[in-house]
C-alpha positions in Angstrom: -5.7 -47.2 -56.5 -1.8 -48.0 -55.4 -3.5 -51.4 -53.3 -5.2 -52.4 -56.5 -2.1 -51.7 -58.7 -0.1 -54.0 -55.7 -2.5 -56.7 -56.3 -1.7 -56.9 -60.1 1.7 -56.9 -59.6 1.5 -59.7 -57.2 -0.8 -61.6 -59.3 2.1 -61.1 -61.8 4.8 -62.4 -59.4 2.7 -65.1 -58.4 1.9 -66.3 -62.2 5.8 -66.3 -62.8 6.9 -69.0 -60.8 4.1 -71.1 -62.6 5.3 -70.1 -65.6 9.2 -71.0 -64.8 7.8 -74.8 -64.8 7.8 -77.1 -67.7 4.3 -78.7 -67.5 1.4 -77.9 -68.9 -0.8 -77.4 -66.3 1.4 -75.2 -64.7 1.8 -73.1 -67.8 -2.1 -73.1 -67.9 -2.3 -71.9 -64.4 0.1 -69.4 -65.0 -1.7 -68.1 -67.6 -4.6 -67.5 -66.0 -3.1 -65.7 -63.3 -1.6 -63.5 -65.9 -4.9 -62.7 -67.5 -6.1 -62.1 -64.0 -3.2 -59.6 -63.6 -4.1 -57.4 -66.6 -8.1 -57.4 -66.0 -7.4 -56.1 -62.4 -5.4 -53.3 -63.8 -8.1 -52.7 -66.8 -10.5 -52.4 -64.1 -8.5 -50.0 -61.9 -8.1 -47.9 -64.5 -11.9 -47.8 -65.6 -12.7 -47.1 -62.4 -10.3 -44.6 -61.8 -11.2 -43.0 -64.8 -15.3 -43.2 -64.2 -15.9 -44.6 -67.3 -19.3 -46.4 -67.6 -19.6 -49.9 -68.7 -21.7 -52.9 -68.1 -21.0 -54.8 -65.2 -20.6 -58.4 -66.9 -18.4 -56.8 -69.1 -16.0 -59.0 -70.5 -12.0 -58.3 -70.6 -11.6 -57.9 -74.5 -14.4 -55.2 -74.4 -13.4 -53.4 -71.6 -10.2 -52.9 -73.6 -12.0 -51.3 -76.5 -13.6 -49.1 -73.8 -10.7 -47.4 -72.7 -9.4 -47.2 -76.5 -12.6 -45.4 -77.3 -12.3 -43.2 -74.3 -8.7 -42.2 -75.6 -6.6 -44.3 -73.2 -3.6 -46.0 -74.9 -3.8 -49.8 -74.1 0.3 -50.9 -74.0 0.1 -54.9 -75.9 -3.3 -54.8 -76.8 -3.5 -57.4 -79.2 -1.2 -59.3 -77.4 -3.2 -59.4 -74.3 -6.3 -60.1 -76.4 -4.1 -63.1 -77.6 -3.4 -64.1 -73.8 -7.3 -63.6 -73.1 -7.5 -66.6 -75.5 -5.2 -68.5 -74.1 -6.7 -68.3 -70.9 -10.5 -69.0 -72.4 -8.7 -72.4 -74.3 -7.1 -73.5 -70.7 -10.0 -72.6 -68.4 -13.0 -73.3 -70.1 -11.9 -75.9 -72.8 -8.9 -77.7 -70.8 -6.5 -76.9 -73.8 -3.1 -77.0 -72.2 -0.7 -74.6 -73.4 2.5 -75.6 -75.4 5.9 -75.5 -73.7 7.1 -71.6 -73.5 3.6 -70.3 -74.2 3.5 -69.0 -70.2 7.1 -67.3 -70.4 6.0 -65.7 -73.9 2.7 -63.9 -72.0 5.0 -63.3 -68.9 6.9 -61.2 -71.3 3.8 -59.8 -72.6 1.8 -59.1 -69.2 5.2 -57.5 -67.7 5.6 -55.1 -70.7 1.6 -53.9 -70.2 2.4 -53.4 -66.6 5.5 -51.5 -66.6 3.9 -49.2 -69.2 0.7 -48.7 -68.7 1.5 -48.2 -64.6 3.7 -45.3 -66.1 1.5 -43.8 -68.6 -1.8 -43.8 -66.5 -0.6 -43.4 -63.5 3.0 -42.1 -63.0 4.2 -45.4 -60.9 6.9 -47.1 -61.7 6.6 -51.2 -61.5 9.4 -51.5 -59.8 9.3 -49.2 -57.0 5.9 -50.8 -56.2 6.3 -52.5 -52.9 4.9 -55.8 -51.8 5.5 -55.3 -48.2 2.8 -52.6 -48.6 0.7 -55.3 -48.3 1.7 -56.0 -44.8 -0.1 -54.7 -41.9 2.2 -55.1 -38.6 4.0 -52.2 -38.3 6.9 -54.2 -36.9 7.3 -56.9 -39.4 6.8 -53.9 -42.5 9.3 -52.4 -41.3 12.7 -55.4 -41.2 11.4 -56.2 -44.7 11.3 -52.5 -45.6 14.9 -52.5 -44.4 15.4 -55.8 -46.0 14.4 -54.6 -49.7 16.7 -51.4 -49.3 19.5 -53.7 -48.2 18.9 -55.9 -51.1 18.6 -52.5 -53.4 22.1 -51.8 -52.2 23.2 -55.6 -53.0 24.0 -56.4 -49.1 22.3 -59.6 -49.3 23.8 -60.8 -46.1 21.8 -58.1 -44.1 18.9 -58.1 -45.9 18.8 -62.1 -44.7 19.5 -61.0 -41.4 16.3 -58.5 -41.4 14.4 -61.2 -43.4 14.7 -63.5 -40.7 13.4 -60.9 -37.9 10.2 -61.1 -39.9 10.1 -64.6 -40.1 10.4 -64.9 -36.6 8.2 -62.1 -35.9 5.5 -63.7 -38.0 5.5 -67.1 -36.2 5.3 -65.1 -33.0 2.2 -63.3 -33.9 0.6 -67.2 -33.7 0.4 -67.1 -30.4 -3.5 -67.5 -30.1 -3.1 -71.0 -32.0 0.3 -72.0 -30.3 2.2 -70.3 -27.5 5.2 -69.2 -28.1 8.4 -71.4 -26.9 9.4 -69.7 -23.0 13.0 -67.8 -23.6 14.2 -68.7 -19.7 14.0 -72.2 -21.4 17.1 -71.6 -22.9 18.5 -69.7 -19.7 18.7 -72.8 -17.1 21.8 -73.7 -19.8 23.7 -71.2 -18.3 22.7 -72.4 -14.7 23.6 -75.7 -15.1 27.0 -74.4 -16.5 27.7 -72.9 -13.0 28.5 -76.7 -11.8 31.8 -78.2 -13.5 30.5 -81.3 -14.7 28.0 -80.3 -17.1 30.1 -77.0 -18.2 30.3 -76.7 -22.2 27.0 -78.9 -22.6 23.7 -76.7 -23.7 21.1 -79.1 -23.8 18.6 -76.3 -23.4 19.6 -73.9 -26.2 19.1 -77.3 -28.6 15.6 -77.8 -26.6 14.5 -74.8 -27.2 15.6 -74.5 -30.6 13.9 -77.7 -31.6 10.2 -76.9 -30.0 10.7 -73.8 -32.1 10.5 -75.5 -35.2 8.1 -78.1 -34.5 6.0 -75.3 -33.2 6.6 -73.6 -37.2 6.1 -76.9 -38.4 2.8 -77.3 -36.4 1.3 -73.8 -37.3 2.1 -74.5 -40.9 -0.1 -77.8 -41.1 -2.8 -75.8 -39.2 -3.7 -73.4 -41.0 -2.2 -74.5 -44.0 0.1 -72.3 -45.3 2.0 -73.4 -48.1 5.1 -75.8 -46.7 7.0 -75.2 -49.6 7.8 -71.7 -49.0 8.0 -72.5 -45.0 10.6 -75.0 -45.6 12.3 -72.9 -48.2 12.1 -69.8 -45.3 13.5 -72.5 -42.8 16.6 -73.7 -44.6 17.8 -70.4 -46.5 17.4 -68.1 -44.0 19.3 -67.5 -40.8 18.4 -68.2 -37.6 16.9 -65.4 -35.1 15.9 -65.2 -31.9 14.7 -62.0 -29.7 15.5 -61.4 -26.3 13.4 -59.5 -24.0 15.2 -56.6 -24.6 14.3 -56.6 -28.0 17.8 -57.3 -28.6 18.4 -59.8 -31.5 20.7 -62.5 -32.3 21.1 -64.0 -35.8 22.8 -67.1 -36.4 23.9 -68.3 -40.1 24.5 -71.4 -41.6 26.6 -70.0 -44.6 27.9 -66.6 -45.5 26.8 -65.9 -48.5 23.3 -64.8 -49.6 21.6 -64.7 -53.2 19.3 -61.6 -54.2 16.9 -64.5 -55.8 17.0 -66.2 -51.9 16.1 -62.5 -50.6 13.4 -61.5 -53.3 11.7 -65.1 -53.2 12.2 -64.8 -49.7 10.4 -61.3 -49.2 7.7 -62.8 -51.5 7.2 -66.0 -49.0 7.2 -63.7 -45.8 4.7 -61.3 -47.4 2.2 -64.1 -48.7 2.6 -65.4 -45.1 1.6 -62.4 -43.4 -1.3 -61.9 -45.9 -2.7 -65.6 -45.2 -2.6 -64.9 -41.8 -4.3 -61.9 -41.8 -7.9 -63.6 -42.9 -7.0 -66.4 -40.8 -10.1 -67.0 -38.5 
């Protein structure tokens, strides 16, 4: 039940950055995925429930289902009023007007936090994305990192974000090997002579095949280069040593919690295309 309830809150995550953009399409799209959000959860709950009904069983009926069965439906004519929307967009290429999307947001966010509550006990927002996330290792620096950002130091939940990240792009070795570490170490060899001490050529090397390596795995298997370049420029930099030691490097010192959520949101979608990656 909780993975299905993760997936409609996702769905609902995912809908809302359509639905923050001014055209149509995207407020079409976003409304679809919104629709999408609250049949998953009708369907949860029906089958949670064991209530019978026909398998091409359309969203508005199932509705009237659970109403008959004695479940409370939170927004139910509004969400028959987004099920319209959704039919107008999908199957008649009506584009919504401007603010329609952010008015079902509202709508499809009040369902959820309710109905999760009522039917289930769960609260939304104690429902965890990184859930979603198998490796062990990376589940556990973004665990750290939603705590951190729960306790509004957004600093170190960047700093755990960016373990991920770098964990994640590691975990592509089978496409492209990882970047050698000692690379970086004949900088400190070469500093040993005088006339090349202060210069570390090495460290940039390395640092550079690192992200045309990212850049390389992105355009492979085509993950979404707008969240990779967002990861890449507001995160800080990490590397691991052998030791499992780590060392973080920022470009700035201050951190939104919009940067970290979106962020989480990025990392998470990452590790999920990954995982049905062939």
């Amino acid at each position: 039940m909780i993975p299905q309830l993760l997936l409609a809150k996702r769905l609902y995550i995912e809908a809302s950055s359509y639905a923050e953009r001014a055209d149509p399409v995207s407020c079409g799209i976003a409304i679809s995925m919104l629709q999408d959000s609250a049949e998953l959860y009708v369907w949860t709950l029906i089958k949670e429930r064991n209530i019978p009904v026909k398998d091409q069983a359309g969203f508005a009926s199932n509705i009237e289902v659970l109403q008959k069965n004695g479940l409370a439906v939170p927004n139910a004519a509004k969400l028959q009023e987004l099920n319209k929307a959704r039919v107008g967009f999908k199957h008649y290429g009506n584009l919504p007007a401007p603010g329609e999307a952010l008015k079902f947001q509202t709508y499809v966010e009040d369902f959820l936090r309710l109905a999760m509550q009522e039917h289930f006990g769960v609260k939304f927002d104690e429902l965890s994305l990184v859930d979603l996330v198998v490796d062990q290792e990376i589940q556990n620096h973004l665990r750290t990192a939603e705590t951190k950002i729960k306790h509004i130091c957004f600093v170190e939940a960047a700093d755990e974000l960016a373990k991920a990240k770098t964990l994640v792009f590691a975990r592509m070795q089978k496409y492209l090997p990882v970047i050698d570490s000692s690379l970086r170490d004949t900088d400190r060899i070469l500093n040993t002579i005088k006339s090349v001490h202060g210069i570390n050529s090495f460290a940039y090397i390395t640092m550079y095949l690192g992200l045309l390596r990212e850049a390389s795995l992105v355009a492979i298997l085509r993950l979404s280069l707008e969240d990779y370049t967002f990861l890449r420029n507001s995160l800080p930099s990490a590397f691991q040593f052998g030791s499992g030691e780590w060392q973080i490097s920022r470009n700035r010192i201050k951190y939104t919690e919009a940067e970290c959520r979106r962020a989480l949101l990025c990392i998470v979608n990452l590790c999920q295309r990954l995982e049905t990656a062939p």
